[in-house]
Every structure is written in C-alpha cells, then in structure tokens.
C-alpha positions in Angstrom: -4.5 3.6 -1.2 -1.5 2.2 0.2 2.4 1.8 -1.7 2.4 0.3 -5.1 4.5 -0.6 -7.9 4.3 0.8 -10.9 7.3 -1.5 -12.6 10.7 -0.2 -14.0 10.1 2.4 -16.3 12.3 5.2 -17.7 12.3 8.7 -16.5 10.0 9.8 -19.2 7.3 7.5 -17.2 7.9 8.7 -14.1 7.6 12.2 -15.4 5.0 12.2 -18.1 5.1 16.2 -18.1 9.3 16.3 -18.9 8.8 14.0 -22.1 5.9 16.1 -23.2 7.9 19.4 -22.9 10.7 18.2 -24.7 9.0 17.1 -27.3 7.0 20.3 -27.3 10.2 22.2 -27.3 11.6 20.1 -30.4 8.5 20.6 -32.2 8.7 24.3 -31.4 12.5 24.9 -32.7 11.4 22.6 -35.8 8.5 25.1 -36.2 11.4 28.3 -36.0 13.6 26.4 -38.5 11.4 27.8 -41.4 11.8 31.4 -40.9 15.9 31.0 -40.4 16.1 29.2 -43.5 13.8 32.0 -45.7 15.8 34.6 -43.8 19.2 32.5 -45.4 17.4 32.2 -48.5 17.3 35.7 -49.2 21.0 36.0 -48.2 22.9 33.5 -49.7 20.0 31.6 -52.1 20.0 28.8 -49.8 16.9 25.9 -50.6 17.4 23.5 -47.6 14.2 22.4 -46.2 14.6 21.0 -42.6 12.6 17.8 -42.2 11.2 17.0 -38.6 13.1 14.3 -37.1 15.4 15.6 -34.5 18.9 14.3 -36.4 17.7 15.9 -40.0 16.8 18.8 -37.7 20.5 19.3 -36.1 21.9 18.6 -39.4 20.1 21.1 -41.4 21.1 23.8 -38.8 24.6 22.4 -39.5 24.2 23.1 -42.8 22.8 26.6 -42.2 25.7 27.5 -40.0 28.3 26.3 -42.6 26.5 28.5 -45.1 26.9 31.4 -43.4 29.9 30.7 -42.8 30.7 30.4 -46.1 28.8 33.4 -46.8 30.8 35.4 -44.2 34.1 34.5 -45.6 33.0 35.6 -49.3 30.3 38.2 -48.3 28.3 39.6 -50.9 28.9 43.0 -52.9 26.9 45.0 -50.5 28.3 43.6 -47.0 27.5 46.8 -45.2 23.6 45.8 -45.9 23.5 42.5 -45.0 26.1 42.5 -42.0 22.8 43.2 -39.4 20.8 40.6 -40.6 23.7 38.2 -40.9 24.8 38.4 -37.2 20.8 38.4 -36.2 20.4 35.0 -38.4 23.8 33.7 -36.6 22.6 34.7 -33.1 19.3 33.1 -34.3 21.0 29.8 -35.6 22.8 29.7 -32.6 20.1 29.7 -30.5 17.9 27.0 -32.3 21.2 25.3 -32.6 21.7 24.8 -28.8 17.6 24.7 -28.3 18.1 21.5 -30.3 20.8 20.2 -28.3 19.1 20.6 -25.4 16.2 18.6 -27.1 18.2 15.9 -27.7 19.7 15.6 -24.5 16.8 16.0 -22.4 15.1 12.9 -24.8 18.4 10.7 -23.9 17.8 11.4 -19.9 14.0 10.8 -19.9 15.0 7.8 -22.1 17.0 6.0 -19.2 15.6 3.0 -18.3 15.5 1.1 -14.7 13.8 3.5 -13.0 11.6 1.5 -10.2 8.4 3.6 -9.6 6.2 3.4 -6.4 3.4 5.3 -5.7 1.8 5.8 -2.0 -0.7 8.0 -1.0 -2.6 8.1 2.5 -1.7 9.1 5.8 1.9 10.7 6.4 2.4 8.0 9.7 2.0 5.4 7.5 4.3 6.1 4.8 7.2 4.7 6.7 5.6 1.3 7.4 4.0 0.8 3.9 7.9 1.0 2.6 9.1 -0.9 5.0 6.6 -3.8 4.3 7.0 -3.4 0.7 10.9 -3.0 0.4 11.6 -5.9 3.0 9.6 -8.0 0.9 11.8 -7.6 -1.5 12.8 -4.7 -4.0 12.8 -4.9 -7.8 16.2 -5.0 -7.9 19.5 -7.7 -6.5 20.1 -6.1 -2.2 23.6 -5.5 -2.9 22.6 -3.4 -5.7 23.8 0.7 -5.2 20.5 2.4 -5.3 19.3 6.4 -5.3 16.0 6.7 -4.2 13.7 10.0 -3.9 11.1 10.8 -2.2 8.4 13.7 -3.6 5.6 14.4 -0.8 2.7 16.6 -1.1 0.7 17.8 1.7 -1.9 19.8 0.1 -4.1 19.8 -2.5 -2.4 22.0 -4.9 0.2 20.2 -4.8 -0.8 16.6 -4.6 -2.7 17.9 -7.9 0.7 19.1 -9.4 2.1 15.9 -8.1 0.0 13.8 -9.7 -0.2 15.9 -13.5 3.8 15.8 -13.4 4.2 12.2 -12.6 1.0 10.3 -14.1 0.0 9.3 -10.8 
C-alpha cells in the first residue's frame, strides 16, 4: 500500500476511537444522572427527569445545583441529618457537572472540520518519497496556506494494530 487520501474529514474521522469515548462518557454521566436526582428527591422533593441530549443534560444538572442551593440556604428542620448527604450530592453534581462539560467540549474538538487525512503504510525508506510525490502534486489545500501536519508511525505489530483501531485505518 502506498500514501493515500482519505479526504478532509473532522477529527472525529481521523480518530474514530476519541468520538466513540466521548459519547460513551456522555452516555455514562447521563446514565449517573438518575441516582443524583433520587438522592435530591428525597432531600428537597425534587421530580426533574434529565432527558438524554447533552444540552437537556447540562441543564437539568443546572437545575439540580440551583436546588440545592436553594435547599442550602433554607435547609430543612433537621440540617444536622441531611448536611452529609448534601455535600456528597454537591460533590456528586459537581462532578457529573464538569464530566459533562468535558463531554461537550471534547464533541466540539472532534467536530472540527478540514482535517486532510493520509494514510501510508509499507516500508519506512519509502515514506519520505511517497509524500513527497503526493504533496508536490498538489495538497488538498491553497500552498500559501499555514498548515500543522503530524505524523503517527508504528513499527510493530502491536502498535500498527493500535494504530489502525484508533484511527480507522
């Protein structure tokens, strides 16, 4: 096999495994969501059920912080009780809170688009001279443009494997 194109694609193409862990990670805090809002339930009566797109998701956290909150500044009768399990459900909140924000802003990077993907795999001498051919024949993009480019090489078979799972190639 010798260099190919692969097209512009985002960073989510280029690294199939990324876009599946964020969204494993988003369905994972969605999945936590339930227990923090039962757990607020039985403190302060709260009925919010968080629905599974990402947005509704942030927002009912919001709502769950603003709650306690609200709760915390007019505790119930017995606020020696419940002061444990209202700091555990903040620290908890928090958590999903920035779990979430995460989420989203590893779903915006592997969003990006204009990435140029090339692929190359055969012997490590010729790498050099299959870019050169294929760049000086032109590259996706205008030759005055600024460009990063990066380069992941695997030498063995472990990790051309790994190579290959991560990036779909």
């Amino acid at each position: 096999m010798a260099l190919s194109y692969r097209g512009s694609v985002t960073l989510g193409a280029c690294v199939p495994l990324a876009a599946q862990a964020q969204a494993q990670l988003s369905a994972a805090v969605g999945a936590s969501l339930p227990d923090g809002q039962a757990r607020c339930d039985g403190l302060v009566a709260l009925s919010t059920q968080p629905p599974p797109a990402l947005d509704d998701l942030l927002a009912a956290l919001q709502a769950l912080i603003a709650a306690i909150q609200a709760l915390l500044a007019n505790p119930l009768p017995d606020v020696s009780a419940n002061a444990a399990a209202q700091a555990e459900l903040l620290a908890q909140l928090g958590a999903l809170t920035a779990s979430l924000t995460f989420s989203a802003d590893l779903a915006a990077l592997l969003g990006t688009p204009g990435v140029h993907l090339y692929f190359y795999q055969g012997r490590a001498d010729g790498m050099g001279n299959e870019l050169q051919a294929h760049l000086g024949a032109g590259l996706a993009v205008p030759s005055s443009a600024e460009i990063l480019s990066a380069a992941l090489v695997a030498s063995d078979g472990g990790a051309i494997n790994a190579l290959r799972a991560m990036t779909g190639g």
